[in-house]
N, C-alpha and C positions, 0 to 999 in steps of 0.2 A: 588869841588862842588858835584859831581858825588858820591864821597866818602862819603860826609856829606847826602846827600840825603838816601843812601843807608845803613849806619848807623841808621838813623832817621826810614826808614820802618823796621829794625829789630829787633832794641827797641820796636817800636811799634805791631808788630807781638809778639813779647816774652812779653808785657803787656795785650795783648789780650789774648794770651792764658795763661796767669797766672791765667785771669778775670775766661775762660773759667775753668781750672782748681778748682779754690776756691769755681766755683758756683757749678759743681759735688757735690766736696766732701762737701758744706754746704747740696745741696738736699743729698748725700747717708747719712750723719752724721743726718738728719732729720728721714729719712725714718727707716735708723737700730736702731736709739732712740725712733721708736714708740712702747709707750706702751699702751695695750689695758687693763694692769692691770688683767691678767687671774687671776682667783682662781685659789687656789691649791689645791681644794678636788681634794680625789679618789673615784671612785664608788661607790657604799655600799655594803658591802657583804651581803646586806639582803638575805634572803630566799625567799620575796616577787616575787612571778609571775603572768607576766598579763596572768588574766583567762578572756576569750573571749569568750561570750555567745551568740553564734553568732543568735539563735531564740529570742532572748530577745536584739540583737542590740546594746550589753554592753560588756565593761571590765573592770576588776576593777585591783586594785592594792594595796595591802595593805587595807587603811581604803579611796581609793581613783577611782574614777568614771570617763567613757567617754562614753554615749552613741549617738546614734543615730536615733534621735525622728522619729518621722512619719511626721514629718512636715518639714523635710531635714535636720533640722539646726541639729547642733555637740553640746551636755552639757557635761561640763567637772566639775568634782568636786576635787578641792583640796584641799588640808593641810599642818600644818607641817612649818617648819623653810623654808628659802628661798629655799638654797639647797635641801632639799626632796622634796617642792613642784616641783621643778625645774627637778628634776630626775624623779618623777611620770609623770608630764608631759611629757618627753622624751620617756619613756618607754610605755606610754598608747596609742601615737600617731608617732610614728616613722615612720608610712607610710604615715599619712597625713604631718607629716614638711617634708618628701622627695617630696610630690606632689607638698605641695604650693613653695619651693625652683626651684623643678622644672620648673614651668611656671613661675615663676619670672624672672628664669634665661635666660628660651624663651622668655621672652619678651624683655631685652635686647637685644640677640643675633638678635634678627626682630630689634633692633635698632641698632647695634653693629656687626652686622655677621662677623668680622675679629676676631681670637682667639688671635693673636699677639696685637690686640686694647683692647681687653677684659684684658689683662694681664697690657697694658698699665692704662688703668680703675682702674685694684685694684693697681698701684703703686699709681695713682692721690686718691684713695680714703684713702691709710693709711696716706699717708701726709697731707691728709686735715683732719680726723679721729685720725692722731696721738693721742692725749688728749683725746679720747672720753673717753676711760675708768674711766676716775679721775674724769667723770663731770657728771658718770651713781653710785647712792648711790651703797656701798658694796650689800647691800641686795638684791637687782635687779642683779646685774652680777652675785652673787651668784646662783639666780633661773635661768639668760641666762645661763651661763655654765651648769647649772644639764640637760636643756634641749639639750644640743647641746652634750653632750654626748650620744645620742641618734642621732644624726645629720649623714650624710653619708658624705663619703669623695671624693664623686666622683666630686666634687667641690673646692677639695682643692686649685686649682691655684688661685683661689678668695683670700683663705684666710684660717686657720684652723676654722673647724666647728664653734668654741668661738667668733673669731674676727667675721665672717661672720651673724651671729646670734643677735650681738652686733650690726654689722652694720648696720643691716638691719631696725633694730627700726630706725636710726636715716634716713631713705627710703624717708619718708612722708615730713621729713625738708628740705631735698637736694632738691628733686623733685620739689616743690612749690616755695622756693627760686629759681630755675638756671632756671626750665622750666616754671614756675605757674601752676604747674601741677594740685595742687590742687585749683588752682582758677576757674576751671570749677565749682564749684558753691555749698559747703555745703548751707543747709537754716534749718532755728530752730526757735522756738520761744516759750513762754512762757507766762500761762496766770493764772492769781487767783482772788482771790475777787469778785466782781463782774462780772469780764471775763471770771469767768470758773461756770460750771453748777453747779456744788457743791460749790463753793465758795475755793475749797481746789486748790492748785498748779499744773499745768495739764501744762508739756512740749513736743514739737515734735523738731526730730530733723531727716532729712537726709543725709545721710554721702557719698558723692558721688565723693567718689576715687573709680580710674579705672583704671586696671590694666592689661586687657583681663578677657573675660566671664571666665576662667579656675581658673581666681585668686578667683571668689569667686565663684566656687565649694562647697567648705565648710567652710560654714558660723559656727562659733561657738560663744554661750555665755558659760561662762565659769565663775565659781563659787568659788568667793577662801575664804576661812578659815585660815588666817593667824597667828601666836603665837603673833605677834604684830600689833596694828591697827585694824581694822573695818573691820568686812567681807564686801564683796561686789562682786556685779556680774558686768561681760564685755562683752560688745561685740567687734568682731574682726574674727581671722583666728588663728589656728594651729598654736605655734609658738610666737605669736602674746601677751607678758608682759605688752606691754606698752595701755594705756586707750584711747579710742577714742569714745564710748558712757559708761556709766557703772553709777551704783547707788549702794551707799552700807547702812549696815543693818538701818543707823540713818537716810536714806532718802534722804542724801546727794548726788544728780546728777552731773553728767560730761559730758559736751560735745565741741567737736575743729570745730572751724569755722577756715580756713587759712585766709591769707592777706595777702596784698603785702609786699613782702623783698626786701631787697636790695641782689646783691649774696651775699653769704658767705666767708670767710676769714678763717674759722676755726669754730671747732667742741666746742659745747658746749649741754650742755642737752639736750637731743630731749623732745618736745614738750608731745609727748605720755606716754614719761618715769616722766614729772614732771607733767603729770593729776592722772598717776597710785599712784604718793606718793599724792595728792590730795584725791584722793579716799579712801587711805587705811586710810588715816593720819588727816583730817578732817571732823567735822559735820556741819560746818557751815560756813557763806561765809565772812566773818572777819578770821575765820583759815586758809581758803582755800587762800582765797591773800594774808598771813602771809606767808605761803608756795613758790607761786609765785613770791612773792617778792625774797627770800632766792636765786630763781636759776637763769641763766643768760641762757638766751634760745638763739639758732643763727639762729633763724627765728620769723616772727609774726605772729600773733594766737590771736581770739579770744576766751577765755574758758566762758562758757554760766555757771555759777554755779547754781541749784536750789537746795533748801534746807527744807528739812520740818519744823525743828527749828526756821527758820526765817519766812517762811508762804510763802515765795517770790523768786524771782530768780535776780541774778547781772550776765555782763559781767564783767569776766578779761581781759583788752586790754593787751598785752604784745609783746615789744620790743625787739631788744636786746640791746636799749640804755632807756628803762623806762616801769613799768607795774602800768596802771592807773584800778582802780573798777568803771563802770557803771553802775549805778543801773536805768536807764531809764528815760525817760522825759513824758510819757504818765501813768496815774495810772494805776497799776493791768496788766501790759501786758509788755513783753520785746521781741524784734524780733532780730535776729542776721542772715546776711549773710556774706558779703565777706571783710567789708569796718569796720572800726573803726567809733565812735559817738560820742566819750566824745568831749569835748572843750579841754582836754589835747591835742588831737589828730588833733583838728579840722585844722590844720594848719600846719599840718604834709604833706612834699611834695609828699612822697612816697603814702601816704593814699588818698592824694586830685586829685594825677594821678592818682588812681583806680578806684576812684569814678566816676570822669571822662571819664574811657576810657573802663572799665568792665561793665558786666550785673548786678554785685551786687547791686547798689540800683535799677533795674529796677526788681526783685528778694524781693528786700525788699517791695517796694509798692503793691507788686500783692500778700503778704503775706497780709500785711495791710488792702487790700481791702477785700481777702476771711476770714480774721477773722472778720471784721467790718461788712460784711454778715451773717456772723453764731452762731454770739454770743447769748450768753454765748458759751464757747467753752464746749462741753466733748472730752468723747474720741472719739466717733466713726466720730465727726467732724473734730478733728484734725487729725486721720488718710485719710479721706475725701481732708482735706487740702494738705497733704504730696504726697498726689497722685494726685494732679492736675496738667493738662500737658498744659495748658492751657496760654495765656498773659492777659495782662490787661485789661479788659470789655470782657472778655474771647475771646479777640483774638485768630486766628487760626497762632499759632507759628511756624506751623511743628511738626511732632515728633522728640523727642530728641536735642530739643534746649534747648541750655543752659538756655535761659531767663526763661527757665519755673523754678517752685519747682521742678515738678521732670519730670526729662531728662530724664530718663530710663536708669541710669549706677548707680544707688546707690548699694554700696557694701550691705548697710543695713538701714533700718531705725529704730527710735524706737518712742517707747510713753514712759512717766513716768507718775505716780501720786507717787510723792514722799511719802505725806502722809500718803498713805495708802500700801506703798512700794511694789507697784504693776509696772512693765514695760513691755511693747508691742513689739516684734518684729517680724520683715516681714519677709515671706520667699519668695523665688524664687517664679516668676521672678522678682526682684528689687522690690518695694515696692506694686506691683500688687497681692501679694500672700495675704493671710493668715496672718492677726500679732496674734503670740501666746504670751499667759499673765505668766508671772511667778509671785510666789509670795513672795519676800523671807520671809516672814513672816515663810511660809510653809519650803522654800528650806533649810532654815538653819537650820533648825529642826532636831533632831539627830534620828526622826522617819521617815523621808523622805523616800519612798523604790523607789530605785533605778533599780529595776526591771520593775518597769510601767513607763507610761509617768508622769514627774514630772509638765507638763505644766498645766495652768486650764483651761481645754476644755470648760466650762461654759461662760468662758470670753471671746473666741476667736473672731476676728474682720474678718467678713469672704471675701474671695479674693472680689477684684475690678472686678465689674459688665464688667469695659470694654476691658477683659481679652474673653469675649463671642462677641467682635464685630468683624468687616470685618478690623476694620483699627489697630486694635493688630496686624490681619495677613499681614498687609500693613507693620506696622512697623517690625515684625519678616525676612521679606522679606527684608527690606530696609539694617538692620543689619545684612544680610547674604552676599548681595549683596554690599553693599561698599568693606567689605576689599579685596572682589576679581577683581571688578573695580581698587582699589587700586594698587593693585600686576601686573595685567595686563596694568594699565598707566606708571608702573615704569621702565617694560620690552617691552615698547611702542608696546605690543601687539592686534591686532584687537578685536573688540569685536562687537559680532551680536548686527544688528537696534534691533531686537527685546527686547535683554538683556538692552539696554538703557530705551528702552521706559516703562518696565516692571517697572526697578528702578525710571524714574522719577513717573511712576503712585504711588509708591509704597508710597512714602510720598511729595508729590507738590507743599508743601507750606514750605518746607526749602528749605531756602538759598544753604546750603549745599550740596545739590544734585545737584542743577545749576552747582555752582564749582566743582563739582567732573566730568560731563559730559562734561564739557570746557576744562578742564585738559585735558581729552582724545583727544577731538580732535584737543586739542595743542600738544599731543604726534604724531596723525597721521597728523600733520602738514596741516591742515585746520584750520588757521586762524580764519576766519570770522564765522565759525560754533561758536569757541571757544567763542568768544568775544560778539553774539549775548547770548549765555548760563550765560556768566558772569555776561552782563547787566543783566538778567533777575535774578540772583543772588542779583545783587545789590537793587534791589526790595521789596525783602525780606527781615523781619526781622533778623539782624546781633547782635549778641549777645555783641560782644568787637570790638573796634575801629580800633583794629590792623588788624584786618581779615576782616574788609568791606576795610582796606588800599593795602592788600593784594592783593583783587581783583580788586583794582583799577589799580594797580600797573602792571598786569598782562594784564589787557587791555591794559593801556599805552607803555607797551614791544611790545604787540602784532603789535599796531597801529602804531610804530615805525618805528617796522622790516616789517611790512609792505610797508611803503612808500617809505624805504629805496630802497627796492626791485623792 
């Protein structure tokens, strides 16, 4: 019996580790079969050098442009086949793709501080990545590779310059599927006919990924002139191929609203990369879902299309099991935040928990209400819109709550009037600055001089009046002082009565700041301080269900281990 037992566990041990053995080599057979699909250009042996003019805040390159407006933002001017444009980019801005890589890469490591994890990270990311290459068109990896030959290698345990450059577009799909990173809260909307002053197509849109203040440093729109396709302008960051606001020369608008995913399983087209073939590749919102339909996205997104051809603007709802067109239920006006609207969707469970448990339709109404106020829209009221911090009967939210339009993290906002192919964007700080007008009318024009500012000063939308109050310095203050609260809760280190009291003055009416001050004094092991901070938390408007559960949860621990005791 002893014998047969003893037999039995070591078939079974040499079965388990056969199991353990097959499943290595299926993950190392996974991971050394990932292909990212490099190109094989070589450099060019132009003779082309960036000449840098540095009183004039420009370089050019060949028949190709980057300057540095007066209004912060970065214009980039390209041309040329994928690959050149891809290599001017590289060459025009080589110190700004090492900045923004840079604080990307700090920002992980603030998420990630072990280098042995980070090395762990790019193994999980090429086996989930494998495919991306075959699911990014040739003509795009073309322009990523011309750009990352310009790339630094001080980053190579990532990935070579190619794959990392590559992966990075697909940043915005992983983030928002694994974390909802991006469901802190795009908001957009659209209005014509009768809804807009002129009767002509007039859209706002905020774009509010965040990534730390350093990520958008440099903001750029960037200009492309392609041998194939539709010119058109983008906005985004250094680096940065794939579309997340942009218009090109027929009028045709672009912009990404996220939504809820399920996680991901595997790489398929980023989101960004299948607006850019949108952009380049349609004028109209029958092409542009033509398009959409074609690619298999592994995240959900809504794409806001407006178009001057059509007079109107549609959502694209997109899955990665079905992409439905929305074209609205109210006339003359389309609003998009967080959450899908079609009846395709309406019954979609993932969509109906968001609804439910997110800010997005409370987001949606408080757009509702200030266009329903203002109408007919122009522009200077839909930029008015975009910068309301405000809730509904203009409730006092806090600063930078999510429920508002705008939180105070938008990387950028824009206006369009398609029509007249005219777009508005903000500059620093978040959508309080400045929106400057481009036109491409003008920009595409082979007389554009490149030496002045190309923007129309005539048109400019000038900063938000509440850039000059005590409660900007309230909020500047509040945004200084969390993430060092933050750092000090973590390393359960004391922090002066003063410095609390400073931060709760600093913004009083978020939730937020309750739970950050509770934190602490559940680090310095005061209970009851913690728990009465909480409740007073709970009081306040909470933007998502999970984070009023949160702190419920935390009193509940507290009240526990209290009584335990």
């Amino acid at each position: 019996m002893h014998r047969i037992v003893k037999k039995t566990l070591q078939y079974t041990g040499f079965l388990f580790l056969s199991l353990i053995v097959l499943l290595i080599a299926g993950i190392s057979y996974l991971y050394f079969s990932a292909d990212m699909q490099t190109p094989k250009h070589e450099q060019s042996m132009t003779t082309d050098k960036v000449i840098d003019i540095d009183s004039l805040h420009l370089r050019h390159y060949g028949d190709n442009f980057l300057r540095h407006s007066d209004s912060g933002l970065w214009e980039l001017f390209v041309k040329g086949d994928a690959f050149q444009r891809g290599e001017a980019i590289g060459q025009l801005s080589s110190d700004l793709l090492h900045h923004q890589e840079k604080v990307f890469v700090d920002q992980i490591r603030e998420i990630v501080p072990s280098d042995s994890y980070l090395k762990f990270l790019r193994f999980f990311i090429v086996l989930f990545n494998r495919n991306l290459g075959e699911n990014v068109l040739e003509e795009y990896r073309d322009e990523i590779y011309g750009i990352s030959l310009s790339c630094t290698h001080e980053y190579d345990f990532i990935g070579t310059p190619y794959e990392r450059q590559l992966n990075y577009h697909s940043a915005h799909d992983l983030g928002h599927a694994m974390q909802d990173y991006m469901l802190v809260g795009c908001s957009s909307f659209a209005t014509w006919g009768t809804q807009s002053a002129d009767s002509s197509l007039l859209i706002g849109r905020n774009f509010d990924f965040y990534v730390g203040d350093a990520f958008a440093e440099n903001k750029q729109v960037a200009f492309y002139v392609p041998e194939q396709g539709y010119r058109f302008a983008s906005v985004g960051w250094p680096g940065m191929i794939g579309v997340l606001s942009g218009m090109n020369e027929t009028g045709l608008t672009v912009t990404i609203n996220a939504a809820k995913s399920a996680v991901p399983t595997g790489s398929a087209t980023p989101i960004s990369i299948l607006t850019r073939e949108i952009l380049q590749y349609a004028a109209t919102i029958d092409e542009a879902f033509a398009i959409a339909k074609k690619r298999e996205t592994f995240v959900s997104e809504s794409i806001l299309i407006g178009s001057a051809k059509d007079g109107k603007a549609a959502i694209i709802e997109k899955s990665p099991e079905k992409t439905v067109l929305f074209t609205g239920k109210e006339a003359n006006r389309l609003i998009c935040t967080n959450h899908y609207q079609s009846e395709e969707f309406s019954k979609d469970e993932r969509n109906m928990e968001n609804i439910r448990t997110s800010d997005s339709p409370y987001r949606f109404a408080r757009l509702t209400e200030l266009i329903n106020e203002d109408l007919p829209i122009d522009v200077s009221k839909a930029a008015s819109i975009l910068r309301d911090h405000k809730g509904l009967q203009n409730t006092d939210l806090g600063l930078a709550n999510e429920m508002a339009i705008n939180q105070f993290i938008a990387h950028h906002s824009v206006i369009f009037q398609p029509e007249k192919r005219l777009m508005w964007v903000s500059t620093s700080p978040w959508q309080c600055g400045k929106y400057v007008a481009y036109d491409l009318n003008k920009i595409f024009k082979d007389t554009i001089d490149w030496q002045h500012e190309i923007y129309s000063s005539d048109l400019t939308i000038p900063e938000d009046k509440f850039i000059d109050t005590p409660e900007f310095q309230h909020l500047l203050t509040y945004k200084k002082l969390t993430p060092l609260l933050l750092k000090k809760i973590r390393k359960k280190e004391q922090i002066e009565e003063s410095v609390l009291k400073t931060y709760q003055a600093s913004n009083p009416s978020l939730y937020y700041v309750y739970e950050v001050i509770g934190d602490y004094y559940e680090a310095m092991q005061q209970p009851q301080q913690a728990i009465a901070y909480w409740q007073q938390a709970l009081k306040k408007s909470i933007p998502k269900l999970q984070e009023k559960e949160r702190i419920q949860q935390k009193i509940q621990k507290q009240s526990k281990d209290g009584k335990e005791s």
